[in-house]
N, C-alpha and C positions, 0 to 999 in steps of 0.2 A: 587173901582168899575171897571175901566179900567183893570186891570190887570183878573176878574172875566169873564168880557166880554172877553177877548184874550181867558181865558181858555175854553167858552162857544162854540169860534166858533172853539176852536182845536178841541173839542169832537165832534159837530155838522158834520165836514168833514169826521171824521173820520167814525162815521155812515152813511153818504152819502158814500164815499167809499168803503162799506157796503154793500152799497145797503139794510139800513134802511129804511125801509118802515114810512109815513107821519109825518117825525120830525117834532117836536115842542120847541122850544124854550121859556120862560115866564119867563118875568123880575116880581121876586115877591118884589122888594125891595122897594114897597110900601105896601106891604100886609104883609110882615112880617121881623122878622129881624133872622130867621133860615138859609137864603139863601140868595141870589141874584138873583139866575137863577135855574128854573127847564128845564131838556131837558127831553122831552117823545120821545119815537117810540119803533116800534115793528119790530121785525121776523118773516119770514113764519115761524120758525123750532127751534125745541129748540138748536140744531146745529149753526143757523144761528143766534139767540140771542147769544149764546156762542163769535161767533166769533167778534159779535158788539162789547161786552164786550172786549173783549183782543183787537181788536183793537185801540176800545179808553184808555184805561187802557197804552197800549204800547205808543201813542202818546202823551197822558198828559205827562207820563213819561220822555219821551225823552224830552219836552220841562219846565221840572223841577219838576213837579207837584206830589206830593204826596196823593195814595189815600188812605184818612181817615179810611173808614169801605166798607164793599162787602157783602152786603145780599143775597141771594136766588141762587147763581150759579149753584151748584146742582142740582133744581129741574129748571132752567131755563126757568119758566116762568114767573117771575116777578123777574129782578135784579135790586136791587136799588146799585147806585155806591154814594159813599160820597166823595165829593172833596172840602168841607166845604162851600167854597161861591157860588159853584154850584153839583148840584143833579142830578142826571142821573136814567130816569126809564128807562128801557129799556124790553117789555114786548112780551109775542105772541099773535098773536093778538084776540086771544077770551079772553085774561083777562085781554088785553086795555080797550076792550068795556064793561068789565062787570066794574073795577073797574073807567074807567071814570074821571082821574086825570084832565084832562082839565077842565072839568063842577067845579067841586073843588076848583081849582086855576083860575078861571075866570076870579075873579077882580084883575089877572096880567094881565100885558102888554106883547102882544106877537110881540118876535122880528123876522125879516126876515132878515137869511143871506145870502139868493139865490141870 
């Protein structure tokens, strides 16, 4: 769980550095056992989702982290990143609000690492 959480806030910077628009952080590891942590946020631009993605992607990396699976880069507006005990959506922001991952994963606990 500690080592989940380290990987949670390397991603979390690395989209603040970003300039990730309203991160979310959600300890699911009492809602399920898929995960540990989901991280949501969005881009103004599918440019600017792009770049969230290689950001974090580059910084997991460099601190060991292998990632699992990369969905939707392409059409970048819904990238989901798999880095097994933590999940990464990373969306633009009219299909944050349509798909509503928060409302979803509710009954996690949402961490603040501001």
């Amino acid at each position: 769980m500690e080592e989940s959480r380290k990987m949670a806030k390397i991603a979390y910077d690395a989209l603040d550095e970003k300039k990730a628009e309203d991160i979310k952080v959600i300890d699911i590891t009492g809602v399920t056992v898929m995960a540990d942590y989901f991280i949501i946020a969005h881009g103004n631009s599918d440019s600017q989702v792009r770049a969230l993605v290689d950001n974090v992607q580059e910084k997991l990396y460099k601190a060991g982290y292998e990632m699992k699976q990369l969905e939707g880069y392409r059409q970048g507006s819904w990238i989901l990143m798999d880095f097994n005990d933590v999940i990464i959506h990373i969306f633009d922001k009219e299909n944050r609000l349509f798909y509503d991952l928060e409302r979803i994963w509710k009954d996690g606990k949402e961490i603040d690492f501001e």
